[in-house]
N, CA, C and O atoms as a GROMACS GRO file, in nm:
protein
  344
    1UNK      N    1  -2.604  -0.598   0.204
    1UNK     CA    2  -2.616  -0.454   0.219
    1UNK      C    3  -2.552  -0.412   0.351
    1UNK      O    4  -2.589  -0.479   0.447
    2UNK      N    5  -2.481  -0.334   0.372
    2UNK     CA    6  -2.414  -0.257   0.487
    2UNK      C    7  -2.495  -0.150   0.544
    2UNK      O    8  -2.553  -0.065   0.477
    3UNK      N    9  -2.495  -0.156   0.629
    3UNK     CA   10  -2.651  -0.059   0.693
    3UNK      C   11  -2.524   0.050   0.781
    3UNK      O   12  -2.477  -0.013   0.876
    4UNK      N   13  -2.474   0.169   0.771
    4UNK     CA   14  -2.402   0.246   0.877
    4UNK      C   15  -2.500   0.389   0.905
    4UNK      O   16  -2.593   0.442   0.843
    5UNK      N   17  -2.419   0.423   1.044
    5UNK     CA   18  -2.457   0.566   1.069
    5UNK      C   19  -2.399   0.687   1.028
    5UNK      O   20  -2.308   0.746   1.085
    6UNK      N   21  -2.478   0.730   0.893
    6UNK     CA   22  -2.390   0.857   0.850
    6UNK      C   23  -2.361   0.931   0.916
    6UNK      O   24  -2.309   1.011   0.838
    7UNK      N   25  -2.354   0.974   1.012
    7UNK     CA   26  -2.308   1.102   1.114
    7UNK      C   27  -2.210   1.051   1.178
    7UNK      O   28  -2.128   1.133   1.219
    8UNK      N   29  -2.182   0.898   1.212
    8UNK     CA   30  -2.054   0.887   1.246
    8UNK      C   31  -1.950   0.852   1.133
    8UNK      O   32  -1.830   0.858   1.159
    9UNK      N   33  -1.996   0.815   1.006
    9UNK     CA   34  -1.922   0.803   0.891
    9UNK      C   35  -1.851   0.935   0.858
    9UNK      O   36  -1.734   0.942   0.819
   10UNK      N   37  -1.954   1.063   0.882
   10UNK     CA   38  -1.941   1.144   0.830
   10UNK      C   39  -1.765   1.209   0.893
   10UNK      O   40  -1.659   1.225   0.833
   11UNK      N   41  -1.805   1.230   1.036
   11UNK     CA   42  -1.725   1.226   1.154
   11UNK      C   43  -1.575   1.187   1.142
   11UNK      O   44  -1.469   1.250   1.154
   12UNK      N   45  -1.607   1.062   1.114
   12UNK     CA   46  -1.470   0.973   1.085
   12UNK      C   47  -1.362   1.027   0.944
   12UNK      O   48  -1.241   1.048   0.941
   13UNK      N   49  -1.455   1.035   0.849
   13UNK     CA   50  -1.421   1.081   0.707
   13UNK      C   51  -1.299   1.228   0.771
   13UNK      O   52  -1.178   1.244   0.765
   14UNK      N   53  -1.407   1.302   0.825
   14UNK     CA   54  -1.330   1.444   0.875
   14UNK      C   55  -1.236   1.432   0.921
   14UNK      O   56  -1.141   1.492   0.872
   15UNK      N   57  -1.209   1.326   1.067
   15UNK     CA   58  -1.141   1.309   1.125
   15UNK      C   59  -0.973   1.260   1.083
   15UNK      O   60  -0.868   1.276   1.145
   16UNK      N   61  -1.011   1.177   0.914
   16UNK     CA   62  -0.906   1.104   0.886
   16UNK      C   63  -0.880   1.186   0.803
   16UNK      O   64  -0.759   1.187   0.783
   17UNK      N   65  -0.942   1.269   0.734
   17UNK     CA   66  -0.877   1.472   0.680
   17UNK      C   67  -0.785   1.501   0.743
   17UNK      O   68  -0.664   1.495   0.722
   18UNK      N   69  -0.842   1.535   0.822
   18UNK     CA   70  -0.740   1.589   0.950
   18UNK      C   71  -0.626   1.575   0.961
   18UNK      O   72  -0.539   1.648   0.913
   19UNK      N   73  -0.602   1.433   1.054
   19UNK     CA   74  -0.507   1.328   1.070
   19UNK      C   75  -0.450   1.351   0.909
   19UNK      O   76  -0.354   1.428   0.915
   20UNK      N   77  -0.470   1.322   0.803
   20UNK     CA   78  -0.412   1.289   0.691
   20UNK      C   79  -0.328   1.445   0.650
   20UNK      O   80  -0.222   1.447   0.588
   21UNK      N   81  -0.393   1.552   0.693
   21UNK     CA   82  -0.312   1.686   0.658
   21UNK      C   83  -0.208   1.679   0.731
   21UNK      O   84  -0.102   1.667   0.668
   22UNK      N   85  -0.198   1.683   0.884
   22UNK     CA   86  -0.083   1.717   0.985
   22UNK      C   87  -0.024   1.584   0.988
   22UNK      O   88   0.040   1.552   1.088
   23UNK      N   89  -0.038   1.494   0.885
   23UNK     CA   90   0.072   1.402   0.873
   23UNK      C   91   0.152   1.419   0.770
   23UNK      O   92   0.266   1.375   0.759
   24UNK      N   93   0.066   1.511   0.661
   24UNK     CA   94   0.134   1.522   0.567
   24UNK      C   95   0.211   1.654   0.546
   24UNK      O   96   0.288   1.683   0.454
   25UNK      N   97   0.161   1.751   0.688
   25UNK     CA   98   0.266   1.830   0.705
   25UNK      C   99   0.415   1.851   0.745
   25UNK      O  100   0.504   1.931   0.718
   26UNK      N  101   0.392   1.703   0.851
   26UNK     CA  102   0.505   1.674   0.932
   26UNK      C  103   0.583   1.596   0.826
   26UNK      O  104   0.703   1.592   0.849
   27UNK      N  105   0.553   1.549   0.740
   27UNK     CA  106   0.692   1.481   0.628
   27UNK      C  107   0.724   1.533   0.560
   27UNK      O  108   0.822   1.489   0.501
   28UNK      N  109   0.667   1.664   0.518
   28UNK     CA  110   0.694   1.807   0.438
   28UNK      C  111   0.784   1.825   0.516
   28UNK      O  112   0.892   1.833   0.456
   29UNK      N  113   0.796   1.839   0.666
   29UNK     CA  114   0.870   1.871   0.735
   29UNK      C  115   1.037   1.825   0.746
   29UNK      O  116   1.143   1.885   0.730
   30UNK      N  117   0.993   1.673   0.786
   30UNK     CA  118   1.101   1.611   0.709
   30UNK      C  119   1.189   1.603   0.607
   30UNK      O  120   1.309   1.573   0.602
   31UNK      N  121   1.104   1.638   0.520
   31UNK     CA  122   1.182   1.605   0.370
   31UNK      C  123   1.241   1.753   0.308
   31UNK      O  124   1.280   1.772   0.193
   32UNK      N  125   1.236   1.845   0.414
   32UNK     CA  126   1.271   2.014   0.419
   32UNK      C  127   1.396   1.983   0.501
   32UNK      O  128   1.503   2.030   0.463
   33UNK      N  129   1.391   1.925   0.585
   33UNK     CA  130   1.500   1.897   0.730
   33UNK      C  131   1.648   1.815   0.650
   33UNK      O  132   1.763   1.860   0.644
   34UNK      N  133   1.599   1.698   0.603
   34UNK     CA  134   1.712   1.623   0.493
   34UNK      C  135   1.741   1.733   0.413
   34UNK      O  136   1.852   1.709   0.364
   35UNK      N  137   1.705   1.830   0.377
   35UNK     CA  138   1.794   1.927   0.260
   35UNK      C  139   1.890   1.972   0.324
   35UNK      O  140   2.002   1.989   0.275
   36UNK      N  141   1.854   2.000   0.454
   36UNK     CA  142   1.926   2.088   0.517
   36UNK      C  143   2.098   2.004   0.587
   36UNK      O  144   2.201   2.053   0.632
   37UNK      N  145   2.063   1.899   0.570
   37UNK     CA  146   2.162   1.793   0.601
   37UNK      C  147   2.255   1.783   0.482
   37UNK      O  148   2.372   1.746   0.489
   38UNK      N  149   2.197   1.817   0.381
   38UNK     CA  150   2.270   1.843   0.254
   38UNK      C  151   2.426   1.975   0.244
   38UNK      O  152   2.537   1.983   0.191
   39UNK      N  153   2.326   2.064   0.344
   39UNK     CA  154   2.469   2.180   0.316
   39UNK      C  155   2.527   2.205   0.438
   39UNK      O  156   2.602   2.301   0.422
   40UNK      N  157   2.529   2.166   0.555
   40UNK     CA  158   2.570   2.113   0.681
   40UNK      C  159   2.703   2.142   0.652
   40UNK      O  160   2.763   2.061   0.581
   41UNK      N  161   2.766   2.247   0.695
   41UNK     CA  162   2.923   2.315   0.685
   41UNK      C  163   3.040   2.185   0.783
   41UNK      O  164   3.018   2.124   0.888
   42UNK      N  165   3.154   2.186   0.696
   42UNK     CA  166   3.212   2.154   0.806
   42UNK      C  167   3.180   1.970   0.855
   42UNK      O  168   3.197   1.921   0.967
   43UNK      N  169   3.154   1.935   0.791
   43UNK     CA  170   3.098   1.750   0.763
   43UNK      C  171   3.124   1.711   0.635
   43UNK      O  172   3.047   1.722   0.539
   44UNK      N  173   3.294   1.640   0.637
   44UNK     CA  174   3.274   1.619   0.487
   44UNK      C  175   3.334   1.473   0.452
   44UNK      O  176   3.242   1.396   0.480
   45UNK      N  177   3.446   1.394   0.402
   45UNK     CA  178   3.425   1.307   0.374
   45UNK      C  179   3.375   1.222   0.354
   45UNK      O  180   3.259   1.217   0.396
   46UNK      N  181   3.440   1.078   0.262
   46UNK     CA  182   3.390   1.002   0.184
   46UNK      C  183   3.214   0.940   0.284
   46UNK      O  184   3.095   0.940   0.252
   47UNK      N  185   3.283   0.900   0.395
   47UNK     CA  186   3.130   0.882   0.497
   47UNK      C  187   3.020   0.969   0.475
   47UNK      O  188   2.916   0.931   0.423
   48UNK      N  189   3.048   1.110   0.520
   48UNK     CA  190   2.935   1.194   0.443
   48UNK      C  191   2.899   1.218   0.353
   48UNK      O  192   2.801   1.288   0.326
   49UNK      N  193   2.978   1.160   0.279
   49UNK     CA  194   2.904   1.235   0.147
   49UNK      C  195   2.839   1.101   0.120
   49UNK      O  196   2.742   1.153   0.063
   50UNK      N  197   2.811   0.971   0.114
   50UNK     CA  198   2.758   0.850   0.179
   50UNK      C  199   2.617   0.863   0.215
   50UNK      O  200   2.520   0.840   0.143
   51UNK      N  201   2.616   0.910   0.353
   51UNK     CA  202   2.500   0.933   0.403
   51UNK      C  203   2.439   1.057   0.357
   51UNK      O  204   2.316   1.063   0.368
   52UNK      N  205   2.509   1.170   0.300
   52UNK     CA  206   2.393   1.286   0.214
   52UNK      C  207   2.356   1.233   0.114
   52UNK      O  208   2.240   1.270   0.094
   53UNK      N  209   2.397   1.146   0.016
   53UNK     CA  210   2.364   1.111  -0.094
   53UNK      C  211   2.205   0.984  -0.019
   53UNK      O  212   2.087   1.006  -0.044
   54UNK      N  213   2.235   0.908   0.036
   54UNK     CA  214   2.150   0.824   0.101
   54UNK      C  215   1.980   0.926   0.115
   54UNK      O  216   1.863   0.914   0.081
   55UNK      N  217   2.064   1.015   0.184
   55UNK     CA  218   1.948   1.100   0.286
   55UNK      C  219   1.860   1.145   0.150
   55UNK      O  220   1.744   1.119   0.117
   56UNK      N  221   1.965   1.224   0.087
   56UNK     CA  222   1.883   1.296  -0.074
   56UNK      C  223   1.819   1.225  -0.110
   56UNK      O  224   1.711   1.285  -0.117
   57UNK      N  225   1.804   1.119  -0.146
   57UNK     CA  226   1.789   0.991  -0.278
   57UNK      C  227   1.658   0.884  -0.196
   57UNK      O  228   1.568   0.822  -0.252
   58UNK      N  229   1.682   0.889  -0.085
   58UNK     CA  230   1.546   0.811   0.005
   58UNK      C  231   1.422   0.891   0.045
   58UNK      O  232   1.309   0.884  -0.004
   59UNK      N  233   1.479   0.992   0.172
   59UNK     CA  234   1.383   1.038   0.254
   59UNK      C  235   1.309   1.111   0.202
   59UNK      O  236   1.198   1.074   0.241
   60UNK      N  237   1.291   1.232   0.106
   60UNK     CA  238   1.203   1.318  -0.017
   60UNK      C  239   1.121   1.178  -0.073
   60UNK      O  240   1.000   1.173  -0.052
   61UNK      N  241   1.170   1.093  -0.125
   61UNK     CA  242   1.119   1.001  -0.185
   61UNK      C  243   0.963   0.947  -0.097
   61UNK      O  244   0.843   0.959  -0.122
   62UNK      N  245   1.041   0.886   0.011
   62UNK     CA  246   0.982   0.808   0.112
   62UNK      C  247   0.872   0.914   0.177
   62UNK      O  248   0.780   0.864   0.241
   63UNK      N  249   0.877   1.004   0.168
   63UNK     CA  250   0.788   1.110   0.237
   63UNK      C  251   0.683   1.083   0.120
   63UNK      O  252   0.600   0.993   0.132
   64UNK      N  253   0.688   1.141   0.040
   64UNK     CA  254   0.640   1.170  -0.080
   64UNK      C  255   0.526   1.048  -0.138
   64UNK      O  256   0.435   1.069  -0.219
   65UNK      N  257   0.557   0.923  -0.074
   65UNK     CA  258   0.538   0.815  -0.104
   65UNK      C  259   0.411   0.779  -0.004
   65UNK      O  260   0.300   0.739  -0.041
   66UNK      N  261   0.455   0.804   0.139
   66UNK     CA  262   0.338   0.806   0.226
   66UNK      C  263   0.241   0.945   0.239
   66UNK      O  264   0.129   0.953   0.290
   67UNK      N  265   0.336   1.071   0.164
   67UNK     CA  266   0.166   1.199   0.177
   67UNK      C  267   0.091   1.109   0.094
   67UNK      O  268  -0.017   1.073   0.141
   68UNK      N  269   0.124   1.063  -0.022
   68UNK     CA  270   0.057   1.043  -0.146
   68UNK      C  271  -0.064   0.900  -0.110
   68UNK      O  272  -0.178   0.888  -0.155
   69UNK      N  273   0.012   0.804  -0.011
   69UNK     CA  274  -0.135   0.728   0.036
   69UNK      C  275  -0.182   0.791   0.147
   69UNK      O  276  -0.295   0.760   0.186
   70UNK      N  277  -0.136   0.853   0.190
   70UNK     CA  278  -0.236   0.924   0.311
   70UNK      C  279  -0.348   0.996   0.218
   70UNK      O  280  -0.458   0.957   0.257
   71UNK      N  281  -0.357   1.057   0.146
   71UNK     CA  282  -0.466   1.170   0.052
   71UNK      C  283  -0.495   1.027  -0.052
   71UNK      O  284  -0.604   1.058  -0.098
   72UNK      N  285  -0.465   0.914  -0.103
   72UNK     CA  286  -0.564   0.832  -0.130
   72UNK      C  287  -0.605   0.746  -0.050
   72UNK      O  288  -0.649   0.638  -0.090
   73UNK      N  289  -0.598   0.777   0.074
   73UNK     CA  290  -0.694   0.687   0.218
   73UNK      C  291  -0.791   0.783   0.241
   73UNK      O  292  -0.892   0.747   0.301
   74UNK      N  293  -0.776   0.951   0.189
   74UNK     CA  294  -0.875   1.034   0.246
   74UNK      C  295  -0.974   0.997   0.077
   74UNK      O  296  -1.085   0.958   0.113
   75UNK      N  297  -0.969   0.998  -0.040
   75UNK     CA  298  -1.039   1.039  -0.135
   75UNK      C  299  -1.089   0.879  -0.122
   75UNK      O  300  -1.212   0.880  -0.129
   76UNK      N  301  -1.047   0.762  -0.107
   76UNK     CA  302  -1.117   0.624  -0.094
   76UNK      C  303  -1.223   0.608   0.035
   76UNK      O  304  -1.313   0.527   0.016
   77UNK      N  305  -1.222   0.658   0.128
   77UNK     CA  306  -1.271   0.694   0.211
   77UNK      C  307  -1.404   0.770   0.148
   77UNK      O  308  -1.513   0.713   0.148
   78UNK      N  309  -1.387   0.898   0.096
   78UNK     CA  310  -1.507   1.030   0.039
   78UNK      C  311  -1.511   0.959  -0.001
   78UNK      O  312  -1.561   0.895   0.091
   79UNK      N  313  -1.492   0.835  -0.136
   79UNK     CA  314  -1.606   0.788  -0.205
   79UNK      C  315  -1.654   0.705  -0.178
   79UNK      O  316  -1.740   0.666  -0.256
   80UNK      N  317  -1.635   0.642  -0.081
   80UNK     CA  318  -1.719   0.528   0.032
   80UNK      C  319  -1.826   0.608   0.047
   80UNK      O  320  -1.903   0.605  -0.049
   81UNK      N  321  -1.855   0.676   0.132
   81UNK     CA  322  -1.924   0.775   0.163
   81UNK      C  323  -2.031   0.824   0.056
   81UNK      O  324  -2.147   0.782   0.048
   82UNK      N  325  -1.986   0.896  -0.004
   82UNK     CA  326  -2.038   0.934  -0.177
   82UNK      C  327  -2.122   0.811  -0.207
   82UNK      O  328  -2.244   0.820  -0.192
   83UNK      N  329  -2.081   0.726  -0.238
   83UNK     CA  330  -2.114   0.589  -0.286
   83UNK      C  331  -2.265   0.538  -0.253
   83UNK      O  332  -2.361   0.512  -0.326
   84UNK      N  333  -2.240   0.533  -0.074
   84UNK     CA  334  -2.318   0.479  -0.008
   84UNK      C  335  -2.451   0.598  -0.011
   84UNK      O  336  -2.558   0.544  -0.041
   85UNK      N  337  -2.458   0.707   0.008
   85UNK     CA  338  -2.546   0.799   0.002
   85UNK      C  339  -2.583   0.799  -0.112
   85UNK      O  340  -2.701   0.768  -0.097
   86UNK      N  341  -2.570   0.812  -0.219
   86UNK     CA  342  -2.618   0.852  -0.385
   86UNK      C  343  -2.691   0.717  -0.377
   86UNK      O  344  -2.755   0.676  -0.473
   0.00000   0.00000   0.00000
């Protein structure tokens, strides 16, 4: 049996909310920023078009990939929690 202190469980849970939103704002961020690398005037050959295709095809991806375990580290977490109380 695991014996914890809900008030710092509770705490922590919030805390990694938190943390888990403004991380998952900042790769929103990111993956808004690579678009913009997309229509970048005036940058063109075979090299660029290289690395836009790269940028398109990864970084959206790769963002997308870590919001998505960040919000199942927050809901595995709540049902730790959940779990242990019920």
């Amino acid at each position: 049996m695991v014996k914890m202190v809900i008030g710092e469980v509770q705490t922590q849970t919030e805390q990694i909310k938190a943390f888990g939103k403004t991380y998952s704002q900042a790769l929103e961020s990111v993956s808004s920023a690579t678009q913009g690398i997309l229509l970048v005037v005036g940058m063109s050959g075979q090299g660029m078009d290289s690395i836009k295709n790269y940028i398109s095809s990864t970084y959206p991806a790769l963002c997308k990939a870590v919001i998505l375990h960040s919000e199942a580290t927050v809901q595995a977490n709540e049902q730790y929690l959940e779990g242990y109380t019920s």
